[in-house]
C-alpha positions as CSV (number, residue, x, y, z in Angstrom):
1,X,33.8,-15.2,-145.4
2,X,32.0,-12.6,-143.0
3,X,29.7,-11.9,-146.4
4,X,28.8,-15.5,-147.3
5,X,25.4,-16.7,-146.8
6,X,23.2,-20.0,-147.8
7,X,20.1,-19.1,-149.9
8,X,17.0,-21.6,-149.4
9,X,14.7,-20.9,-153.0
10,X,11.6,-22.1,-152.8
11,X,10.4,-24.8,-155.5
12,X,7.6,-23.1,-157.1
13,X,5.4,-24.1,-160.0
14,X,6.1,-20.2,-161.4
15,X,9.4,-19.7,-160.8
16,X,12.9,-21.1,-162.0
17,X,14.0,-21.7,-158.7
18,X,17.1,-24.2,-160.0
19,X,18.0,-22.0,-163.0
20,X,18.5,-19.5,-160.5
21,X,20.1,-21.6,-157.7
22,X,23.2,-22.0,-160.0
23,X,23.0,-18.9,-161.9
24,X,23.5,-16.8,-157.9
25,X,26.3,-19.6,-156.8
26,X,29.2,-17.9,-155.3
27,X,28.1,-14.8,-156.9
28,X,28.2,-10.9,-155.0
29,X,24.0,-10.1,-154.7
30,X,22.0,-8.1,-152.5
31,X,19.8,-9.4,-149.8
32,X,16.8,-7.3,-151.4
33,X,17.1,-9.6,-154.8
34,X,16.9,-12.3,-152.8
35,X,14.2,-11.0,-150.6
36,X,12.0,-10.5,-154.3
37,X,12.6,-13.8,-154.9
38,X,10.8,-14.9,-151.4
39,X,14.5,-16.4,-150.5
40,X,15.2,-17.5,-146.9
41,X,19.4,-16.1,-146.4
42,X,21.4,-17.8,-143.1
43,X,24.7,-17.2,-142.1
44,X,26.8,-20.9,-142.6
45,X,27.0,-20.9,-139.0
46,X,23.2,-20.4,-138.5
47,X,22.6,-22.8,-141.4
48,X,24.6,-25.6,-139.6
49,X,23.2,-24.9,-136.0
50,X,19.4,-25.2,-137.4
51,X,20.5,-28.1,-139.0
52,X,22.3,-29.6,-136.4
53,X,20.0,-29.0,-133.8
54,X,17.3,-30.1,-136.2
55,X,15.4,-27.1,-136.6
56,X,15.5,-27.5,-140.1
57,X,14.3,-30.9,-140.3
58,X,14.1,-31.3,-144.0
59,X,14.7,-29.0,-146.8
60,X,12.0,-30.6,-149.5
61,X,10.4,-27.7,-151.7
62,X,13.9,-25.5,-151.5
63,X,16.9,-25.5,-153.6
64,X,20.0,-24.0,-151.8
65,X,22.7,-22.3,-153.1
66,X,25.4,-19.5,-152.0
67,X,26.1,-16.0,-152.5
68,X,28.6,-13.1,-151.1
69,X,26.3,-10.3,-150.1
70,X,26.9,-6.5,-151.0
């Protein structure tokens, strides 16, 4: 689990961002794939303290998926 991380894809008028929200889920990618895509990557314990601690205080304009990294 040390290699799973939430992906935040930005809802874009240019961009797929759902399409490729489920085509990455629980798939092994590269942080530099995401980092083309202008993708914010957390740790699920980072994810859940911003979250929790209301740092992240709505996620409108992303989609979220998962991915193991390589």
């Amino acid at each position: 689990m040390d290699n799973l991380r939430v992906v935040l894809i930005p809802i874009t008028d240019d961009f797929d961002g759902r399409k490729f929200a489920q085509e990455i889920e629980n798939e092994e990618i590269t942080l530099h794939s995401l980092a083309e895509k202008d993708c914010m990557v957390f740790t699920l314990s980072d994810f859940m303290d911003l979250c929790n601690d209301q740092e992240i205080e709505s996620l409108d304009g992303w989609w979220i998926s998962y991915v193991k990294i390589i």
